[in-house]
PDB file of N, CA, C and O in Angstrom, chain B, residues numbered from 101:
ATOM      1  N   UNK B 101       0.836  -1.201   0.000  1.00  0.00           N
ATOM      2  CA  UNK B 101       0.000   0.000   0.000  1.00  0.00           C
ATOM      3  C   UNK B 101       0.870   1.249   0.000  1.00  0.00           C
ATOM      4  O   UNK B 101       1.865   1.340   0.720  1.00  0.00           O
ATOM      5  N   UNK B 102       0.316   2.574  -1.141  1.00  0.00           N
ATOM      6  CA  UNK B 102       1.419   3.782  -0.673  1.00  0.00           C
ATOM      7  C   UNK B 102       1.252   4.045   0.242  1.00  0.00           C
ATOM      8  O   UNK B 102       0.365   3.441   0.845  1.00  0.00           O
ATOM      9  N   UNK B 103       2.155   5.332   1.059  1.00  0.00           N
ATOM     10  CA  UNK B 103       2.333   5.487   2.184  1.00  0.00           C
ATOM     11  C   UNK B 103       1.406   6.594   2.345  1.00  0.00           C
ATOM     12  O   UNK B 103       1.153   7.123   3.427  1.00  0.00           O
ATOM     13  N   UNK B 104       0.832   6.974   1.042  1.00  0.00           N
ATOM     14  CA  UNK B 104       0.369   8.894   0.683  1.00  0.00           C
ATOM     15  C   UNK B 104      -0.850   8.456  -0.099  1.00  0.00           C
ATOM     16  O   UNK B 104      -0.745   8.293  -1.315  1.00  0.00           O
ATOM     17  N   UNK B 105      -2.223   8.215   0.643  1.00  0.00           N
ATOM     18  CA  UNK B 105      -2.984   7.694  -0.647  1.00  0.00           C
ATOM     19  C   UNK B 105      -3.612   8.606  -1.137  1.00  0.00           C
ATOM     20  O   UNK B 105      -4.539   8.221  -1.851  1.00  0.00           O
ATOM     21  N   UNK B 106      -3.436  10.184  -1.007  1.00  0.00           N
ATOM     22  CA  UNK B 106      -3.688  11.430  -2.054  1.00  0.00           C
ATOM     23  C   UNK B 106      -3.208  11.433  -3.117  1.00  0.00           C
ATOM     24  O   UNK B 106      -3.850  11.736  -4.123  1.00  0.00           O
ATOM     25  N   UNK B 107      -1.211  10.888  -3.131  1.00  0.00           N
ATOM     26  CA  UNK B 107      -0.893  11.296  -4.521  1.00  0.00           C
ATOM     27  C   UNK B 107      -1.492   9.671  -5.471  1.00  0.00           C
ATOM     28  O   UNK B 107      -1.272   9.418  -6.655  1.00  0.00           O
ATOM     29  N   UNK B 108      -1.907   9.208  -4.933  1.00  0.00           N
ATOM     30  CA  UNK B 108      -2.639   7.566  -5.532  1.00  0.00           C
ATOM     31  C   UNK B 108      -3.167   8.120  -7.240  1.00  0.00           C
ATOM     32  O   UNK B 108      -2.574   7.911  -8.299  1.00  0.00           O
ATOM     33  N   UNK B 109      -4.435   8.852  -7.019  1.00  0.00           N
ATOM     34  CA  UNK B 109      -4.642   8.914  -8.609  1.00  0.00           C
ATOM     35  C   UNK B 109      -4.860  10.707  -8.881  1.00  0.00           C
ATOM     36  O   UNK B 109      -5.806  11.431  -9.191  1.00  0.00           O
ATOM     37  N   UNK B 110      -3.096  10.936  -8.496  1.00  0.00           N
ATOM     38  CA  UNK B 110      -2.899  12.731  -9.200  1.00  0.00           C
ATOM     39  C   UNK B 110      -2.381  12.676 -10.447  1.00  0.00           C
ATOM     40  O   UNK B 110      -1.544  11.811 -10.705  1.00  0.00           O
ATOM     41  N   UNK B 111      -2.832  13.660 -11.486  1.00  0.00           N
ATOM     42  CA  UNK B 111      -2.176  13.902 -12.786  1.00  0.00           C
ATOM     43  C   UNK B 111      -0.483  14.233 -12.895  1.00  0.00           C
ATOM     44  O   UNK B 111      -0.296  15.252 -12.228  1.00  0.00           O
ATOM     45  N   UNK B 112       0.401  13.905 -13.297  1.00  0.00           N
ATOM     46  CA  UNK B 112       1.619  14.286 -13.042  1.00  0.00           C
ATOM     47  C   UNK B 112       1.310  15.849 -13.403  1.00  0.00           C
ATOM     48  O   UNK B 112       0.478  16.329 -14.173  1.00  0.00           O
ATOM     49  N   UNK B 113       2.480  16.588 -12.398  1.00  0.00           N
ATOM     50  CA  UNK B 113       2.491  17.957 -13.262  1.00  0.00           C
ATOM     51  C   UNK B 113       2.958  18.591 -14.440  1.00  0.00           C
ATOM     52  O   UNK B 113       3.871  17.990 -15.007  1.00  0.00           O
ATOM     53  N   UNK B 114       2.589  19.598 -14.932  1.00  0.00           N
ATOM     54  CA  UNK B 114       3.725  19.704 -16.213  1.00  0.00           C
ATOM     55  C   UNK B 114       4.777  20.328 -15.737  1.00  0.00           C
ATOM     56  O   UNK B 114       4.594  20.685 -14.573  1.00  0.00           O
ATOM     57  N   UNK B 115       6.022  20.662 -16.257  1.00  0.00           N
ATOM     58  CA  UNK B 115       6.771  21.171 -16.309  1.00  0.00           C
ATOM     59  C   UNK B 115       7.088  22.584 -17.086  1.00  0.00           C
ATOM     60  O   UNK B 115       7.250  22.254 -18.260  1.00  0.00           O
ATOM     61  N   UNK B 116       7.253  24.023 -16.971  1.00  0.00           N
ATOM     62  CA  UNK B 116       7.630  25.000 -17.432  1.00  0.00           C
ATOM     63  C   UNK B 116       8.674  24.869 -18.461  1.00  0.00           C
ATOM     64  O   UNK B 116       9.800  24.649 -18.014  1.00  0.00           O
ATOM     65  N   UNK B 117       8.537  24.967 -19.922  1.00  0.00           N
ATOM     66  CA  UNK B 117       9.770  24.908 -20.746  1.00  0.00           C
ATOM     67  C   UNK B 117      10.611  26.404 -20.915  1.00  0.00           C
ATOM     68  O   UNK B 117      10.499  27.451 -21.552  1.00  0.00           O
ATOM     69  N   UNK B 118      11.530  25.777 -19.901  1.00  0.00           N
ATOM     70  CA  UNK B 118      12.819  27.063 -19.867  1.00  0.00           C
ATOM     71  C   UNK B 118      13.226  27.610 -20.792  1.00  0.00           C
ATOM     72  O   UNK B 118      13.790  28.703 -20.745  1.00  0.00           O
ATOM     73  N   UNK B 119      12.971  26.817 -22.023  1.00  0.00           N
ATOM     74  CA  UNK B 119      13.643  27.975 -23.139  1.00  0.00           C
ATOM     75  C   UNK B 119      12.770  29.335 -23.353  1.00  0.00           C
ATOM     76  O   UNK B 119      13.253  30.454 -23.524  1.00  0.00           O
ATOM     77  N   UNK B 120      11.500  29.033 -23.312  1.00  0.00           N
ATOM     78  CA  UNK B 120      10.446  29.648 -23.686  1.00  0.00           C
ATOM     79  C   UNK B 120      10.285  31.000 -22.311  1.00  0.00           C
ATOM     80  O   UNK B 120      10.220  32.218 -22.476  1.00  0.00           O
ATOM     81  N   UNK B 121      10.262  30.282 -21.122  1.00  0.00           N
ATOM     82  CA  UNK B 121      10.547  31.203 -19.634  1.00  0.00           C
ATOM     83  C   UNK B 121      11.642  32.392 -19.951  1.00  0.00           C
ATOM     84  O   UNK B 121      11.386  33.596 -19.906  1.00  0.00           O
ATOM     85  N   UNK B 122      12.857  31.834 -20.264  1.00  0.00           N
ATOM     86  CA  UNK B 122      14.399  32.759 -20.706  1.00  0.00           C
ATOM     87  C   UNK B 122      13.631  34.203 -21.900  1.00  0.00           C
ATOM     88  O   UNK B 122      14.011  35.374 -21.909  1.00  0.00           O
ATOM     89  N   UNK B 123      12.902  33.805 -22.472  1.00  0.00           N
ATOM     90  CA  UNK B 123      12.641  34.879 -23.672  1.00  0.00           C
ATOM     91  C   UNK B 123      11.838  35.718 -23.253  1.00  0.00           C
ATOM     92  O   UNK B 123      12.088  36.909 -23.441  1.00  0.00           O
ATOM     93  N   UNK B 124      10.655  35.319 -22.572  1.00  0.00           N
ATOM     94  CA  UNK B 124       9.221  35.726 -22.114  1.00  0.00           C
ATOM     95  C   UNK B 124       8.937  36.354 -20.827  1.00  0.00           C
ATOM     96  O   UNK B 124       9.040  35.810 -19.728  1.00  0.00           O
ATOM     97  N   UNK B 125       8.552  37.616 -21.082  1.00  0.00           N
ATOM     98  CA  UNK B 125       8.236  37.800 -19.200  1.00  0.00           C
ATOM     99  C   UNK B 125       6.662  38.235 -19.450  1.00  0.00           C
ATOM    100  O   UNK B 125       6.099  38.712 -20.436  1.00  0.00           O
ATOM    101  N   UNK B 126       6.104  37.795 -17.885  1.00  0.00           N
ATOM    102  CA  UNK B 126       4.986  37.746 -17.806  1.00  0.00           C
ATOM    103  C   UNK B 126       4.254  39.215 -17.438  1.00  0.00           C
ATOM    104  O   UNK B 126       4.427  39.481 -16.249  1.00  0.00           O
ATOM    105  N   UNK B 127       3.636  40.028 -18.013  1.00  0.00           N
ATOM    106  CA  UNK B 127       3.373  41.527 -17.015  1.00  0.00           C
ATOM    107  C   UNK B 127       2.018  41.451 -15.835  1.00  0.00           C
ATOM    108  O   UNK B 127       1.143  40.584 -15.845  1.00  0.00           O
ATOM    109  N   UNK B 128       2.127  42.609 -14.844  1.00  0.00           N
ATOM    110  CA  UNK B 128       0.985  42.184 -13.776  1.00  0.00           C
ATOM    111  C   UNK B 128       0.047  42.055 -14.735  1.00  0.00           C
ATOM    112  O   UNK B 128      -0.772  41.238 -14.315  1.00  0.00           O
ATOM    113  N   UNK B 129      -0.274  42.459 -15.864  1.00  0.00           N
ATOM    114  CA  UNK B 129      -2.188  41.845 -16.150  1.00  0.00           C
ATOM    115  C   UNK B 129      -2.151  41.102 -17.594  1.00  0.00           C
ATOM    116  O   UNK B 129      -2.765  41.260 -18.650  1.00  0.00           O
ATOM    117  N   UNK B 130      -1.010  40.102 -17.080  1.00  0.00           N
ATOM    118  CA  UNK B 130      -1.435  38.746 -17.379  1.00  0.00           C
ATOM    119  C   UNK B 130      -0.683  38.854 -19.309  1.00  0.00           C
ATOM    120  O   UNK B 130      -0.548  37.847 -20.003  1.00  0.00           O
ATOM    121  N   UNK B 131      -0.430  39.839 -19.637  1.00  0.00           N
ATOM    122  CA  UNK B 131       0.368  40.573 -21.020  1.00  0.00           C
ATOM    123  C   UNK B 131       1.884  39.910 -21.295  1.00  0.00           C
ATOM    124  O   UNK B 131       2.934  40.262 -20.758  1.00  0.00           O
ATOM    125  N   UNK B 132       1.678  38.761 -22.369  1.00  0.00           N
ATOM    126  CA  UNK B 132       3.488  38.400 -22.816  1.00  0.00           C
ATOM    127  C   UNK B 132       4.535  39.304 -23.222  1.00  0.00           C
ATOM    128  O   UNK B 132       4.167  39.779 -24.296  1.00  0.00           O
ATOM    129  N   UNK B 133       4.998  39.500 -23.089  1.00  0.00           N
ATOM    130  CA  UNK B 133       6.380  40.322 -23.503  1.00  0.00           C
ATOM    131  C   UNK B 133       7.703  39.990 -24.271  1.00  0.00           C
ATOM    132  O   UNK B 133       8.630  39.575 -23.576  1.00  0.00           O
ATOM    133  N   UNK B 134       7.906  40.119 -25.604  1.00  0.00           N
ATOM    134  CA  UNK B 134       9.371  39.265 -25.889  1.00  0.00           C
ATOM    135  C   UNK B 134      10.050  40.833 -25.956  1.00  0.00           C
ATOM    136  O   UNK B 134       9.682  41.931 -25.539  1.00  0.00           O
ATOM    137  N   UNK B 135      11.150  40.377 -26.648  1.00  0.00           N
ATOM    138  CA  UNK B 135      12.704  41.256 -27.274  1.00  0.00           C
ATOM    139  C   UNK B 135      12.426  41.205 -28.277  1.00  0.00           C
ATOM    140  O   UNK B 135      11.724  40.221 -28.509  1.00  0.00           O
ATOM    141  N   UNK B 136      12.706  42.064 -29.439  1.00  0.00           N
ATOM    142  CA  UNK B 136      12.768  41.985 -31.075  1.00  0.00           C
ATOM    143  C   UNK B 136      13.741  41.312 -30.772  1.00  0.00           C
ATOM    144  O   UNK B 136      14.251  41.020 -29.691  1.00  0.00           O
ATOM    145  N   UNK B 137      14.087  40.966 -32.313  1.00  0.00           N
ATOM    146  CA  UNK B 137      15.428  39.751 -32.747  1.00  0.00           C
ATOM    147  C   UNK B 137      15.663  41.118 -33.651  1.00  0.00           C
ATOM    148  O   UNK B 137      14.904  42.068 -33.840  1.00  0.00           O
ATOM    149  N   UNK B 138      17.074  40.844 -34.165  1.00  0.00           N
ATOM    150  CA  UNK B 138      17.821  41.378 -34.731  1.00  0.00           C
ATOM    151  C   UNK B 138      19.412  42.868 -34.376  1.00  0.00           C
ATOM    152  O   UNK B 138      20.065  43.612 -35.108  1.00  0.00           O
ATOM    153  N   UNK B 139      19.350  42.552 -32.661  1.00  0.00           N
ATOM    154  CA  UNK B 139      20.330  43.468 -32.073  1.00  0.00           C
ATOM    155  C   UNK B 139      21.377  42.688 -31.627  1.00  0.00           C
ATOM    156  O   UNK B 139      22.173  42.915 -30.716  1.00  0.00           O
ATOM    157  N   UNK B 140      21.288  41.749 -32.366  1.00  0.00           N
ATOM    158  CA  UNK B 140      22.766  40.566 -32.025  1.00  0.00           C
ATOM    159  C   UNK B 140      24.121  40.889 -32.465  1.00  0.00           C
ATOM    160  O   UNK B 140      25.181  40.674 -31.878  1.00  0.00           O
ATOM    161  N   UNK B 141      23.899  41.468 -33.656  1.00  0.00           N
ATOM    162  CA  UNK B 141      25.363  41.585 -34.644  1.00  0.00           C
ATOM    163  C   UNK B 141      24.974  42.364 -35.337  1.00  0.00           C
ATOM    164  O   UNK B 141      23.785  42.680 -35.306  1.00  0.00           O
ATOM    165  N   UNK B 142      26.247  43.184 -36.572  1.00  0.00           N
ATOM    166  CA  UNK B 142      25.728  44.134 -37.351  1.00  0.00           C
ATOM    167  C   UNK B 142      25.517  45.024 -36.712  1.00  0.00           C
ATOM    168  O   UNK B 142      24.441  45.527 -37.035  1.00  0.00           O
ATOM    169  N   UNK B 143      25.862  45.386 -36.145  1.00  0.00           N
ATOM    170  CA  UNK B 143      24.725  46.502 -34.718  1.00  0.00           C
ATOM    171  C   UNK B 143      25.978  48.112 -36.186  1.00  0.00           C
ATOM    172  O   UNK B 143      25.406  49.103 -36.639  1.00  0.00           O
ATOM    173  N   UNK B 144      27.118  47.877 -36.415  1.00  0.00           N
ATOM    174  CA  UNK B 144      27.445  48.972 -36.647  1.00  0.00           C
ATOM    175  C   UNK B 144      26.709  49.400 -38.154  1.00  0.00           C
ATOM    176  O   UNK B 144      26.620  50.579 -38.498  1.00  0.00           O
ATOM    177  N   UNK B 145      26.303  48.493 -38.820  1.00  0.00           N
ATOM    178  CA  UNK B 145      25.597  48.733 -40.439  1.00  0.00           C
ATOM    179  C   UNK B 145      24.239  49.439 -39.512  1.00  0.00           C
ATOM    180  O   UNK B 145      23.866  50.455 -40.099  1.00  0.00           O
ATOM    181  N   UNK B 146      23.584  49.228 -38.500  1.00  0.00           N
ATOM    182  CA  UNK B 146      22.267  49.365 -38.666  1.00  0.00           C
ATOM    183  C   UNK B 146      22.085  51.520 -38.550  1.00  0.00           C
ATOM    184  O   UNK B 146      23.054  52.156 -38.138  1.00  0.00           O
ATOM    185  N   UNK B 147      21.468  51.868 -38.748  1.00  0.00           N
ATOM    186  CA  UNK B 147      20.860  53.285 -37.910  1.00  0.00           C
ATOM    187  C   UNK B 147      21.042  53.431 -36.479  1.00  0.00           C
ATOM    188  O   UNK B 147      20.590  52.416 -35.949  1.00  0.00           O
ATOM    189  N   UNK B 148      21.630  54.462 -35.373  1.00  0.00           N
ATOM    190  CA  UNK B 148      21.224  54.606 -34.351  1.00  0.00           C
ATOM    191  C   UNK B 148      19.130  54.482 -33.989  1.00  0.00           C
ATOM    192  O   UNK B 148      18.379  53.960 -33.165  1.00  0.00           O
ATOM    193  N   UNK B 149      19.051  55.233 -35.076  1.00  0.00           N
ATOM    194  CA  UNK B 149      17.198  54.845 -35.195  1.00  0.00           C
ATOM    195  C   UNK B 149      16.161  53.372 -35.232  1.00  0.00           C
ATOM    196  O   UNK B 149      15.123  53.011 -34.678  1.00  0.00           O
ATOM    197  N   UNK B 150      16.981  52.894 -36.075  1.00  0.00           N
ATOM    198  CA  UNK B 150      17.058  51.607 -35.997  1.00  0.00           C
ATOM    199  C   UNK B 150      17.549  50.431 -35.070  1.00  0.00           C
ATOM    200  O   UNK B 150      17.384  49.217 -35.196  1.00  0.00           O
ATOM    201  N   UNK B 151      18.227  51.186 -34.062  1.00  0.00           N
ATOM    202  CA  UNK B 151      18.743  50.248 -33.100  1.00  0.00           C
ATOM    203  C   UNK B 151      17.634  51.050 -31.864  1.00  0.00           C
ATOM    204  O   UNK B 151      16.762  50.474 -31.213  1.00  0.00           O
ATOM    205  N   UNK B 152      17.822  51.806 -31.835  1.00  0.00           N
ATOM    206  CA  UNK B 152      16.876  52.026 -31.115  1.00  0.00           C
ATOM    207  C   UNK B 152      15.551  51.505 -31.015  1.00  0.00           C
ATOM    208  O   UNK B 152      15.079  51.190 -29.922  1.00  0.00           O
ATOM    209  N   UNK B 153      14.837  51.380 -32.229  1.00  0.00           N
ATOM    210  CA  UNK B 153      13.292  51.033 -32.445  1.00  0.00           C
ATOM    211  C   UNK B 153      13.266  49.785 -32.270  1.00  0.00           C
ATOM    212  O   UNK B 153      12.182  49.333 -31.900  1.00  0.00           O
ATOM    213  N   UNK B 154      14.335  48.879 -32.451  1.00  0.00           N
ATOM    214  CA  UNK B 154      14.537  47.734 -32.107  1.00  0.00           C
ATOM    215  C   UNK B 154      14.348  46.773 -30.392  1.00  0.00           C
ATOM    216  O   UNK B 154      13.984  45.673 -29.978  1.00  0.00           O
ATOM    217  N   UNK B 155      14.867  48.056 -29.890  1.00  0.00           N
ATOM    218  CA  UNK B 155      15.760  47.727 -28.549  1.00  0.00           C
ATOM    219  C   UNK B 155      13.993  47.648 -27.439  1.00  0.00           C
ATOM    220  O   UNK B 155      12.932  48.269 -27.501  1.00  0.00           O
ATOM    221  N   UNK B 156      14.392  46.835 -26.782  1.00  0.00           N
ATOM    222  CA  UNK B 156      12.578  47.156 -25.617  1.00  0.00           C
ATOM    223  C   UNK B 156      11.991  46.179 -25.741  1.00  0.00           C
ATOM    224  O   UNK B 156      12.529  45.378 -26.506  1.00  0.00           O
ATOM    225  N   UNK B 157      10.984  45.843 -25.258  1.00  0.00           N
ATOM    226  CA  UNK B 157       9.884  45.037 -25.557  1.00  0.00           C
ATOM    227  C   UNK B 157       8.754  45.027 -26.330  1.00  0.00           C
ATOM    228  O   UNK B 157       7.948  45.956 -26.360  1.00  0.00           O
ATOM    229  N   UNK B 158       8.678  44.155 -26.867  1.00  0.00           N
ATOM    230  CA  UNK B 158       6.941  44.371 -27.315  1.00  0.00           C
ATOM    231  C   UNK B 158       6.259  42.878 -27.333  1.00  0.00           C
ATOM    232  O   UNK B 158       6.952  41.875 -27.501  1.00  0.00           O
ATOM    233  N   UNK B 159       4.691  42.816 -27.125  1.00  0.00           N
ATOM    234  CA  UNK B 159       3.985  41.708 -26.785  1.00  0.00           C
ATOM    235  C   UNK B 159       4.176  40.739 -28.040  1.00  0.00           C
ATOM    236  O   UNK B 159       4.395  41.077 -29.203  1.00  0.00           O
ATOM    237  N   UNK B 160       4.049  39.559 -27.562  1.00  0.00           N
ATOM    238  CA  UNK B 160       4.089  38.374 -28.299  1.00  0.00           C
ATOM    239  C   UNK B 160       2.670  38.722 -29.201  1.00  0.00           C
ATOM    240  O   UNK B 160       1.788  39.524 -28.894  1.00  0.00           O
ATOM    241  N   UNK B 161       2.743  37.914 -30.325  1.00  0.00           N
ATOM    242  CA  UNK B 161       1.914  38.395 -31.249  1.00  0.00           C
ATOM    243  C   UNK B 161       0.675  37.675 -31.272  1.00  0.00           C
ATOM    244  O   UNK B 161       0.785  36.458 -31.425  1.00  0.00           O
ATOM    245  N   UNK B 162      -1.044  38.378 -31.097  1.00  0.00           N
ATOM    246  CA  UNK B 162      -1.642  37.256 -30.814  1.00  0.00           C
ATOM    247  C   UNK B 162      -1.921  35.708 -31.215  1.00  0.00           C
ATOM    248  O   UNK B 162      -2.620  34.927 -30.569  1.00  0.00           O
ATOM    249  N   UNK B 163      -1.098  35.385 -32.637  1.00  0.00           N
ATOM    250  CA  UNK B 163      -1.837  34.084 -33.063  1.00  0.00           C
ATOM    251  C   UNK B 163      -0.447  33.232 -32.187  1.00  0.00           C
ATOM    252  O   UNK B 163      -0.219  32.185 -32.793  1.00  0.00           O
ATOM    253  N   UNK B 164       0.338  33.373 -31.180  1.00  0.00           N
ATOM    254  CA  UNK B 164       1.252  32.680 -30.394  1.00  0.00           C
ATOM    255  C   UNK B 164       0.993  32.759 -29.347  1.00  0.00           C
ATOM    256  O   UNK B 164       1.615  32.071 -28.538  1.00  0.00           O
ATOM    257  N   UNK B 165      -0.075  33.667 -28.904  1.00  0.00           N
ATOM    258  CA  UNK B 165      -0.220  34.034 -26.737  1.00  0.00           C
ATOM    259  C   UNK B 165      -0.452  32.629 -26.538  1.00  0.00           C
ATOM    260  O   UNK B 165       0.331  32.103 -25.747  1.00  0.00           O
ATOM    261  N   UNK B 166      -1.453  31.775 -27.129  1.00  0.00           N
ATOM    262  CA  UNK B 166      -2.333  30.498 -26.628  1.00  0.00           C
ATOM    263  C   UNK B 166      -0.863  29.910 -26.488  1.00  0.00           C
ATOM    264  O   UNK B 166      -0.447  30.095 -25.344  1.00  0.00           O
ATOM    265  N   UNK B 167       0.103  29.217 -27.358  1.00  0.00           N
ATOM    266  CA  UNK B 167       0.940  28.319 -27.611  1.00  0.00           C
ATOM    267  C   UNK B 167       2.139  28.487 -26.348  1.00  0.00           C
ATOM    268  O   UNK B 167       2.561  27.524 -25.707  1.00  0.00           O
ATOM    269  N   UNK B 168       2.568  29.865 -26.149  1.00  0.00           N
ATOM    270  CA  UNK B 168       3.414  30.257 -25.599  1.00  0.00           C
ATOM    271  C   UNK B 168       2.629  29.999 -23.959  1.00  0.00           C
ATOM    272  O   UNK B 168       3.077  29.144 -23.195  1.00  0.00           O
ATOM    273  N   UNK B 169       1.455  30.849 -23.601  1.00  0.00           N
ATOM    274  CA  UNK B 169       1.067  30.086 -22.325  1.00  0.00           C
ATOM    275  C   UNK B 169       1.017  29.184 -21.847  1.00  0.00           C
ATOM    276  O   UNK B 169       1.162  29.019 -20.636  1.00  0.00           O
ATOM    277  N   UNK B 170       0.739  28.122 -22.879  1.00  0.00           N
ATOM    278  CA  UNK B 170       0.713  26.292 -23.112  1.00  0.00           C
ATOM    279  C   UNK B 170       2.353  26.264 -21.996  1.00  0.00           C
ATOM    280  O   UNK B 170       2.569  25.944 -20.827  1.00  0.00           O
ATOM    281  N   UNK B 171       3.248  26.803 -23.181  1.00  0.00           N
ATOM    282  CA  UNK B 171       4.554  26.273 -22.634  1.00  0.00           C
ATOM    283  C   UNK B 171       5.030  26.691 -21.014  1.00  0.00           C
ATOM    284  O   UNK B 171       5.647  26.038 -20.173  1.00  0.00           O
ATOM    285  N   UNK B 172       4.442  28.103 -20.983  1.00  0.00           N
ATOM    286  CA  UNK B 172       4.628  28.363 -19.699  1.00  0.00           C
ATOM    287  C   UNK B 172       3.902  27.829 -18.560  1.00  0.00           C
ATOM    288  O   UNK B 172       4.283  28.143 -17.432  1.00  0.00           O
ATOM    289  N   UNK B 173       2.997  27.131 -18.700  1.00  0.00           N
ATOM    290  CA  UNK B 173       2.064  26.360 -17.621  1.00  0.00           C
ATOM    291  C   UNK B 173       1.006  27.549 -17.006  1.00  0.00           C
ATOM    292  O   UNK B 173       0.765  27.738 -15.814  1.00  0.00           O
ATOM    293  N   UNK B 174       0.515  28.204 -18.028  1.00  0.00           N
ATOM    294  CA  UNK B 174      -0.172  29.116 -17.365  1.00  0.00           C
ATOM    295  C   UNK B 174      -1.896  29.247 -17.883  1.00  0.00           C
ATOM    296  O   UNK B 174      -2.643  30.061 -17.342  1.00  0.00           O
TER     297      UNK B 174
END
């Protein structure tokens, strides 16, 4: 007999996929947040304007919120 007969018939939990956590922050009302891509390299070809408009956050785009929450367990 287990020793714990609560965890007897629990769903395992999921797990948070860290890659997806590392990119993504969550805001207080519930709003995804990534980084543009493209301030990796090249940085001297681009515009100061262009590096700028680049640089910050902006929300994940809606046809990914569902997929990306998936991954975050939320």
């Amino acid at each position: 007999m287990p020793k714990n007969k609560a965890s007897k018939n629990r769903t395992p939990k999921h797990k948070t996929h860290s890659g997806i956590a590392k990119r993504v922050k969550v805001t207080g009302g519930d709003k995804l947040m990534r980084q543009q891509a493209g301030l990796r390299h090249r940085l001297e070809v681009k515009s100061s304007k262009e590096t700028r408009d680049l640089s910050g956050y902006v929300p994940v785009n809606s046809a990914d919120v569902k997929r990306v929450k998936k991954m975050l367990g939320r």
